[in-house]
KEVO-741827 format. One record per residue: x, y, z of N, C-alpha, C in turn; residue in one letter. Coordinates in steps of 0.1 Angstrom, whole numbers, padded with zeros to 4 digits, always signed. Atoms other than C-alpha are relative to their C-alpha. Layout:
! KEVO-741827
XYZXYZXYZA;...
This chain:
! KEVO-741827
-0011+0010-0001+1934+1445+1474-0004-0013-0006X;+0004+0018+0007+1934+1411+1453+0007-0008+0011X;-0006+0011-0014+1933+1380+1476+0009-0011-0016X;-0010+0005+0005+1962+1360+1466-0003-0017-0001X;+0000+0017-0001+1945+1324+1468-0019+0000-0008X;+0016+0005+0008+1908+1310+1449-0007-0008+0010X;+0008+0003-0005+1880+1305+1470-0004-0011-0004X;+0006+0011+0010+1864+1267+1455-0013-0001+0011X;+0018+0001-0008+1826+1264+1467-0009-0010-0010X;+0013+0006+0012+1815+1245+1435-0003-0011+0005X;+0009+0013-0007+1793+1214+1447+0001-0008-0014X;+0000+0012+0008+1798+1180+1433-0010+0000-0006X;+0010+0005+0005+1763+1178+1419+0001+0007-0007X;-0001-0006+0014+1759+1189+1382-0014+0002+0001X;+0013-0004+0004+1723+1180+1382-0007-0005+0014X;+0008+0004-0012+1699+1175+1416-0012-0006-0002X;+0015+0002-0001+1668+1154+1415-0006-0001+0011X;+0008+0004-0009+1662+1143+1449+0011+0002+0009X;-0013+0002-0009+1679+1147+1481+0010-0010-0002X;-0010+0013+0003+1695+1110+1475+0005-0002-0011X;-0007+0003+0016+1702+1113+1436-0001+0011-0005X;-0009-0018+0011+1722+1138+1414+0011-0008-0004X;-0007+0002+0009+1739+1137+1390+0013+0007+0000X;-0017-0006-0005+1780+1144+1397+0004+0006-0013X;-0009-0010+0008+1803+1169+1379+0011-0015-0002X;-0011+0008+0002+1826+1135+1380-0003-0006-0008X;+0007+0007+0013+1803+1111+1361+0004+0006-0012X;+0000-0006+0010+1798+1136+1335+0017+0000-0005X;-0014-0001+0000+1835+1141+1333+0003-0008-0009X;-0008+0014+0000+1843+1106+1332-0004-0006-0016X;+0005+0002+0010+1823+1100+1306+0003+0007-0011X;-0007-0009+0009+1832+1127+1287+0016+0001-0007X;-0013+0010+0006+1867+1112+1285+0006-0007-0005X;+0001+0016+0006+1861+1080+1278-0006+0003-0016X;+0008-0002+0013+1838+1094+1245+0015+0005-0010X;-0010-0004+0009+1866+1116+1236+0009-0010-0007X;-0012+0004+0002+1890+1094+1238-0001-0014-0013X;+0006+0008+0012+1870+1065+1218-0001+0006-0012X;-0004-0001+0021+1865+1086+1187+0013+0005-0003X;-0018-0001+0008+1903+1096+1186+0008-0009+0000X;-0003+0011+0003+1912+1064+1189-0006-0005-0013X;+0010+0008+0011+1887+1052+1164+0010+0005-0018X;-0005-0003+0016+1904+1076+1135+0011-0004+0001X;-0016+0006+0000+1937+1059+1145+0000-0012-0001X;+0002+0013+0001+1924+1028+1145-0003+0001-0019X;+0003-0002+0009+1911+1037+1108+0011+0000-0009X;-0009+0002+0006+1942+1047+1096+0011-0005+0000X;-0010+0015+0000+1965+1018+1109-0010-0006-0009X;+0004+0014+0003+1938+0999+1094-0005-0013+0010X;+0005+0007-0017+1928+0982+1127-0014-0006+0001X;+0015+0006+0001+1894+0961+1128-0005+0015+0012X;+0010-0007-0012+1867+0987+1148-0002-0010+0009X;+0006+0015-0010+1857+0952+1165+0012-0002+0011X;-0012-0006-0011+1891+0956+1184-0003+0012+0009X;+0003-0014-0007+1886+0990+1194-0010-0004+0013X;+0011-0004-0006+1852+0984+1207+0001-0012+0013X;-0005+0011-0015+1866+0952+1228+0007+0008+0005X;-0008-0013-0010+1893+0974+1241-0009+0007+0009X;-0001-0012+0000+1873+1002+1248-0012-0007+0012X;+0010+0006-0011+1844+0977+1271+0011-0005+0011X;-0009+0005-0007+1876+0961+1284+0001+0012+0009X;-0005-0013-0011+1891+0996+1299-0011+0000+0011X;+0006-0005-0008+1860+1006+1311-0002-0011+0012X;+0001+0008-0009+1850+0971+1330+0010-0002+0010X;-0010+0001-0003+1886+0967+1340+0004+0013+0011X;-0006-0013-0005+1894+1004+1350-0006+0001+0013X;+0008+0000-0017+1863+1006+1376+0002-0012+0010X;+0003+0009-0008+1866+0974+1389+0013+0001+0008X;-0014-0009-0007+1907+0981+1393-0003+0007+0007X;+0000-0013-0002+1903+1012+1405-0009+0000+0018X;+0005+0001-0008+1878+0999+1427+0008-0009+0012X;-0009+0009-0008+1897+0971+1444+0011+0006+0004X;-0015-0008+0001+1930+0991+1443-0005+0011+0012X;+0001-0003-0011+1915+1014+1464-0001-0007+0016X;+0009+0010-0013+1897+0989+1490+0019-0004+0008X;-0014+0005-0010+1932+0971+1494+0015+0004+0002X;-0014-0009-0005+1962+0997+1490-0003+0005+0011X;+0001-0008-0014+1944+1024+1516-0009-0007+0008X;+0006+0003-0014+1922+1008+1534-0002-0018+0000X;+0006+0019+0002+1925+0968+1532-0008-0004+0016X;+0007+0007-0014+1916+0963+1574-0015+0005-0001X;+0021-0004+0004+1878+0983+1567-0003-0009-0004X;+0008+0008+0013+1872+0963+1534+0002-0013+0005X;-0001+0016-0003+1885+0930+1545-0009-0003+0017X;+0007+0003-0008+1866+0935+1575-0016-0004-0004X;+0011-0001+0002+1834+0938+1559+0000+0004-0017X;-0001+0002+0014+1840+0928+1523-0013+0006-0012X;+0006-0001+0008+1806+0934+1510+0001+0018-0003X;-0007-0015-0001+1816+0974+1514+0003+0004-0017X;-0004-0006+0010+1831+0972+1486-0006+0005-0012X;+0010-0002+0014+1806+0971+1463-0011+0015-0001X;+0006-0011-0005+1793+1003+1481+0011+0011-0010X;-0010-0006+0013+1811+1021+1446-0007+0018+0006X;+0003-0018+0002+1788+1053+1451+0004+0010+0018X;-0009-0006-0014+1809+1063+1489+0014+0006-0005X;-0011-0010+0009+1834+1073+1466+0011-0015+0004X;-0014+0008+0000+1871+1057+1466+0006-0012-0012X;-0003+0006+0010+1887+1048+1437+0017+0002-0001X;-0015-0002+0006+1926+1041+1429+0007+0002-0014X;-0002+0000+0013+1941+1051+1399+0008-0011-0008X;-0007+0013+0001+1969+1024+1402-0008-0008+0000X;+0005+0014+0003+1944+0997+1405-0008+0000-0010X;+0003-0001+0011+1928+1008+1378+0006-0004-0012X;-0014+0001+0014+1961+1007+1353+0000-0013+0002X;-0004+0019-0001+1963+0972+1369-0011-0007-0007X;+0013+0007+0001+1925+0962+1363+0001+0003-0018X;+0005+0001+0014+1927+0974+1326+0015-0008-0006X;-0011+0012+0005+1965+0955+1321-0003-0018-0004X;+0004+0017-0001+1947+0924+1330-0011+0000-0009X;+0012-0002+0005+1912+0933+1314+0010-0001-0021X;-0005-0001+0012+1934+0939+1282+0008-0016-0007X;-0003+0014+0002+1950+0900+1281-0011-0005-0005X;+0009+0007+0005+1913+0889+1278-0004+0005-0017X;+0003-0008+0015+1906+0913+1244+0012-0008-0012X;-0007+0004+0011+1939+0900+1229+0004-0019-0006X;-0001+0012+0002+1937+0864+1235-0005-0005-0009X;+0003+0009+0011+1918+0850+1208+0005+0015-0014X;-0005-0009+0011+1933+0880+1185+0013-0002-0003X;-0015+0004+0011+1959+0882+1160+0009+0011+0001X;-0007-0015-0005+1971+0917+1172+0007-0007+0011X;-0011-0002-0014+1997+0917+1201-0004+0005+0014X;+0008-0007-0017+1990+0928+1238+0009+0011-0004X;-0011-0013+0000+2020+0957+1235-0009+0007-0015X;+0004-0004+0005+1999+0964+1203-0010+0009+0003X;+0011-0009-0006+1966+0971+1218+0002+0009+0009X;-0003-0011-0006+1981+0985+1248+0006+0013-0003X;-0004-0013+0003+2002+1010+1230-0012+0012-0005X;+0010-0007+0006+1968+1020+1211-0007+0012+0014X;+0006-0009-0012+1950+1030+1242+0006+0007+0007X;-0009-0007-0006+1979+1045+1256-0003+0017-0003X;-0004-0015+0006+1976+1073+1229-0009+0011+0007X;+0008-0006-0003+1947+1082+1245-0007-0001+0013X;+0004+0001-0016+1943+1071+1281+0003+0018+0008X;-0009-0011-0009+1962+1104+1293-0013+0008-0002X;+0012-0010+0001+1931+1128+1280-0011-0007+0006X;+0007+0003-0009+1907+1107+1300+0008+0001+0013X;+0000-0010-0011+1923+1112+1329+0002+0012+0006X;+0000-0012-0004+1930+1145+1323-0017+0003+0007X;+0010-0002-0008+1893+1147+1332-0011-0009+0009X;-0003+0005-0015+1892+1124+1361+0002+0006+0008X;-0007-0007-0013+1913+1148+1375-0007+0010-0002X;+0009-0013+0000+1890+1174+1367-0009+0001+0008X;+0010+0008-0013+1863+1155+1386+0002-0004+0012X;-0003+0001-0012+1881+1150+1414-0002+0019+0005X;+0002-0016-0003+1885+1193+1414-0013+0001+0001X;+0010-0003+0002+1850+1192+1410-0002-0005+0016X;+0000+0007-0012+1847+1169+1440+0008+0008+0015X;-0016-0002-0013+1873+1185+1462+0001-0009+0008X;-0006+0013-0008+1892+1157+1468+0015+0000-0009X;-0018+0005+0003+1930+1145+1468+0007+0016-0004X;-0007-0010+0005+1944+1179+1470+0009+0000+0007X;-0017+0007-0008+1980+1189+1484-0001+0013+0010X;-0001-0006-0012+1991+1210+1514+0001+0013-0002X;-0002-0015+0003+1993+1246+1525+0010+0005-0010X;-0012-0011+0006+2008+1270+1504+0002+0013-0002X;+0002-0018-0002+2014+1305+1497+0001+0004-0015X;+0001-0005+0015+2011+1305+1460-0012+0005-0008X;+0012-0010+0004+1990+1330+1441-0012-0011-0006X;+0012+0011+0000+1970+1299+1431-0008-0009+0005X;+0010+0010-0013+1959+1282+1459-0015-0001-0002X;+0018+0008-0002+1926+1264+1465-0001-0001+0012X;+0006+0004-0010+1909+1270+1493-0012-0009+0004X;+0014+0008+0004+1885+1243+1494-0010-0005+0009X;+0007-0001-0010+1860+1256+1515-0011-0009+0001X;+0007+0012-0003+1834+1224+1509+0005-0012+0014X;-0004+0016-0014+1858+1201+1532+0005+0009+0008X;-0004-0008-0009+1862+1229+1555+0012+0004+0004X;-0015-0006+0000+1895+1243+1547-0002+0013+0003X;+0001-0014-0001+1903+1277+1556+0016+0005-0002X;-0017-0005+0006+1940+1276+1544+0001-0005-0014X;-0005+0001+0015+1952+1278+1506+0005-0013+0001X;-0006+0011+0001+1959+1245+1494+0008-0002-0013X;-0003+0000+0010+1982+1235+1464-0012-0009-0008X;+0007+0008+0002+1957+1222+1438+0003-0013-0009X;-0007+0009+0003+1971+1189+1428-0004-0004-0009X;+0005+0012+0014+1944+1175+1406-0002+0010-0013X;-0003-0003+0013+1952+1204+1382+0014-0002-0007X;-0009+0005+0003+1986+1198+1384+0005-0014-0009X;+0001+0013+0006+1982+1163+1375-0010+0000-0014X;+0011+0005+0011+1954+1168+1348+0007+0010-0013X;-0004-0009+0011+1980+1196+1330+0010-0012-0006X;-0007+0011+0003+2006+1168+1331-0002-0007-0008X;+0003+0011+0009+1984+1142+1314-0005+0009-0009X;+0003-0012+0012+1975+1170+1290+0011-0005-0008X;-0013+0000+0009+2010+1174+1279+0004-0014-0001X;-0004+0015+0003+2014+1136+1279-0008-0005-0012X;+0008-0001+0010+1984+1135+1257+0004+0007-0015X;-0005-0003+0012+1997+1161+1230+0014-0005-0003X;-0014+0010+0003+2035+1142+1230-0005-0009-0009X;+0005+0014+0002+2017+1109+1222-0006+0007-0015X;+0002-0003+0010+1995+1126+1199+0008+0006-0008X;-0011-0008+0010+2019+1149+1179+0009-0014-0006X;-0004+0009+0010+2040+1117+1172-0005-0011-0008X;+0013+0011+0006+2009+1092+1165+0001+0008-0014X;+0005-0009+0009+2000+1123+1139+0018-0001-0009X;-0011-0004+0012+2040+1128+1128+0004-0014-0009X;-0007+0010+0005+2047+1088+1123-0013-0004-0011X;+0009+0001+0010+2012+1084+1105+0000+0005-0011X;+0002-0008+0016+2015+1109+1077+0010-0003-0006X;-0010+0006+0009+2050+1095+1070+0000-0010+0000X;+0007+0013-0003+2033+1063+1070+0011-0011+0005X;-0013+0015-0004+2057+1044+1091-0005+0003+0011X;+0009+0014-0009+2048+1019+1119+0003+0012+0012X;+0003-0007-0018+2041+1037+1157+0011-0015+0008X;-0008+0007-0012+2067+1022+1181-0010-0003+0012X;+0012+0007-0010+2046+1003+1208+0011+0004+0013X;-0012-0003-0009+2081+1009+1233-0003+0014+0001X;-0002-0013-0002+2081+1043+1227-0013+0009+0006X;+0019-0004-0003+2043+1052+1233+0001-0002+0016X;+0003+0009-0014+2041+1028+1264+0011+0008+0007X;-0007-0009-0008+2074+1047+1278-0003+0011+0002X;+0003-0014-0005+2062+1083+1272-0013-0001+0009X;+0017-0004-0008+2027+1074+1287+0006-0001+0018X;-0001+0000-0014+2042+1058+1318+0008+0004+0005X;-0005-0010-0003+2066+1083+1325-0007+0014+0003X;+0007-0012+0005+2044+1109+1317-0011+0000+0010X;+0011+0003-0012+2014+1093+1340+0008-0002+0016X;-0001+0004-0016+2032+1079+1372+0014+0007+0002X;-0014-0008-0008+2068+1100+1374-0007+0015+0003X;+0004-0008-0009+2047+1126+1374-0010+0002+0013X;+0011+0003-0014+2022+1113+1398+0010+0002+0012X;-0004+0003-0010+2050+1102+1416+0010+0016+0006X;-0004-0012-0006+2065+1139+1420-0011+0011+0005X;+0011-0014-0001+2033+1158+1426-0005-0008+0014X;+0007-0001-0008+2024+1137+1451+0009+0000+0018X;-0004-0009-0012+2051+1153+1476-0007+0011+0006X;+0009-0013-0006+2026+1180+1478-0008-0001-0001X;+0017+0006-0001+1996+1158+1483-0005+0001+0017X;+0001+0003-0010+1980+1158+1516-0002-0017+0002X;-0002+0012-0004+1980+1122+1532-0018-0006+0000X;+0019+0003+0000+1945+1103+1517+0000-0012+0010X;+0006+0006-0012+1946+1081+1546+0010+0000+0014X;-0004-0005-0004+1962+1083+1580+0015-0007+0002X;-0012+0009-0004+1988+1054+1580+0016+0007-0006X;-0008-0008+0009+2006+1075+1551+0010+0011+0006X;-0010-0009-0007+2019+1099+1576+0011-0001+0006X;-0012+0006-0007+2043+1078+1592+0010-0004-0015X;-0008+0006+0005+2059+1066+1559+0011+0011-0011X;-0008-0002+0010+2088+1078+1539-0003+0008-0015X;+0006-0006+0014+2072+1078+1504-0012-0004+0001X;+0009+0001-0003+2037+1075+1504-0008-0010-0006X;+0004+0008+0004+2011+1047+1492+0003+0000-0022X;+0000-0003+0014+2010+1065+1456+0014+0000-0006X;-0012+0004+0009+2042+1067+1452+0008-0011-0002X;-0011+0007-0006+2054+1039+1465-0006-0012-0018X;+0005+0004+0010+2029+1022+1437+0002+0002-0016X;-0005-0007+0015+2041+1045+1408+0012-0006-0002X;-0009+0007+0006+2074+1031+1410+0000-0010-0010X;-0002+0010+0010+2072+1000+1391-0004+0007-0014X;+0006-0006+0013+2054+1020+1365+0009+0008-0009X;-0008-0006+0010+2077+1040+1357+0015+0002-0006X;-0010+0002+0007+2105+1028+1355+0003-0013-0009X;+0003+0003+0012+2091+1003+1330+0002+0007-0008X;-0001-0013+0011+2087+1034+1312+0013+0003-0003X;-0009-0002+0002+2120+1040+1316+0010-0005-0011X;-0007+0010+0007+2132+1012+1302-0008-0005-0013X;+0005-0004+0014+2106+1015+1274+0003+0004-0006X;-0004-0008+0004+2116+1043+1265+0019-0001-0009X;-0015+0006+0002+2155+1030+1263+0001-0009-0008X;+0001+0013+0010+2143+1000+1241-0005+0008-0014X;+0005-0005+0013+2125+1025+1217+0013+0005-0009X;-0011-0011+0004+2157+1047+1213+0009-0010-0005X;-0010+0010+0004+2174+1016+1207-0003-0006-0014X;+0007+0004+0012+2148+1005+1180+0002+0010-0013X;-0004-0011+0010+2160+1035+1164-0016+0006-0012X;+0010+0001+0006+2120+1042+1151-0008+0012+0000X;+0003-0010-0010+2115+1074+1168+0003+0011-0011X;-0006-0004+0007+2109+1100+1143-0009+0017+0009X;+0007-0011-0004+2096+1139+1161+0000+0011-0008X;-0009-0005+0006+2112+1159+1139-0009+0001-0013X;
């Protein structure tokens, strides 16, 4: 008889040196994202024509920006009474807890400082990294699966995750593949038309990019995470939940991105 759900047993650690230090399946990941994502940016930056010296501010920006967001964003969406209790906590990075929203926020702001003494645009550089944010967190969210963490509730579907590290013994839906196919397919969108407006060498809409990404990143976030279990306990009492409540503004920016591109008439897929 085939069991109808996937056992998960794999351990966060990739490499073990010492009881206290190993090397995470997330790191690796993360890093592996961020690489990609720098050299496919780089041949796009090549053939706009784009200084490398850009890029490589951008690409220090995200990272400083993204962890430090990501870091803070967690501390004060889910848990601000802990952190504000005992502020220096936060800097306790390797307990885990990272937000992806305060991340988006930490490299928004992190990306003002790269363009200010530049001749490029902020909607410029942001659209750039856009093309290619989505495939880094596709494996983010891989590293979270690695991690078993932020997954969604019971279910009865032939795919479930049971994720017997955090002592589950019921199928769970697994959310952080759901989310990491999403930013997949938001990733080949972006790319396929980076690739179709380049070879007919006409200009990349910065509207149109910036709408498919944040539609593509937080409407899906904000629908998958109906079938998230609740990452901290206050979340159970509310309506819509921390993540989603956060996704909103995001995306319907996007929305209205998206609506300005279509307007710019620039938009060639086809």
């Amino acid at each position: 008889m085939m069991l109808n759900f996937i056992i998960w047993t794999v351990q966060p650690e990739a490499i073990v040196f010492t009881e206290s230090y190993a090397v995470r399946w997330y790191g690796i990941l993360f890093a592996i994202g961020y690489l990609l994502s720098y050299f496919l940016l780089q041949k796009i930056f090549l053939k706009e024509k784009l200084p490398l010296s850009l890029l490589e501010k951008a690409t220090l920006a995200s990272i400083i920006g993204g962890i430090v967001g990501a870091r803070l964003g967690h501390c004060l969406f889910y848990e601000p009474t802990r952190y504000l209790h005992d502020p220096l906590s936060i800097l306790y990075i390797w307990e885990g807890g990272l937000a992806s929203h305060g991340g988006a926020i930490g490299i928004l702001l992190a990306f003002l400082v790269v363009v200010r003494k530049s001749k490029y645009s902020y909607a410029t550089v942001m659209a750039r990294a856009m093309l290619v944010v989505p495939l880094a967190a596709f494996f983010i969210r891989m590293g979270n699966l690695m991690n078993s963490e932020i997954y969604g509730v019971p279910t009865n579907v032939p795919w479930g995750f049971v994720f017997a590290n955090m002592g589950e013994t019921l199928p769970k839906h697994p959310t952080q593949i759901y989310e990491g196919l999403a930013y997949l397919l938001t990733f080949g969108i972006l790319q396929y038309y980076a690739w179709k407006q380049l070879r007919a060498q006409k200009k990349l809409s910065n509207s149109f990019i910036m709408g498919v990404f944040l539609i593509g990143i937080f409407f899906t976030r904000f629908l998958i995470e109906c079938i998230k279990e609740p990452q901290v306990l206050f979340e159970t009492t509310m309506l819509l939940n921390m993540g989603q409540l956060l996704s909103i503004p995001f995306f319907l920016c996007g929305f209205f991105l998206l609506w300005k591109a279509m307007r710019e008439k620039k938009i060639t897929l086809s």
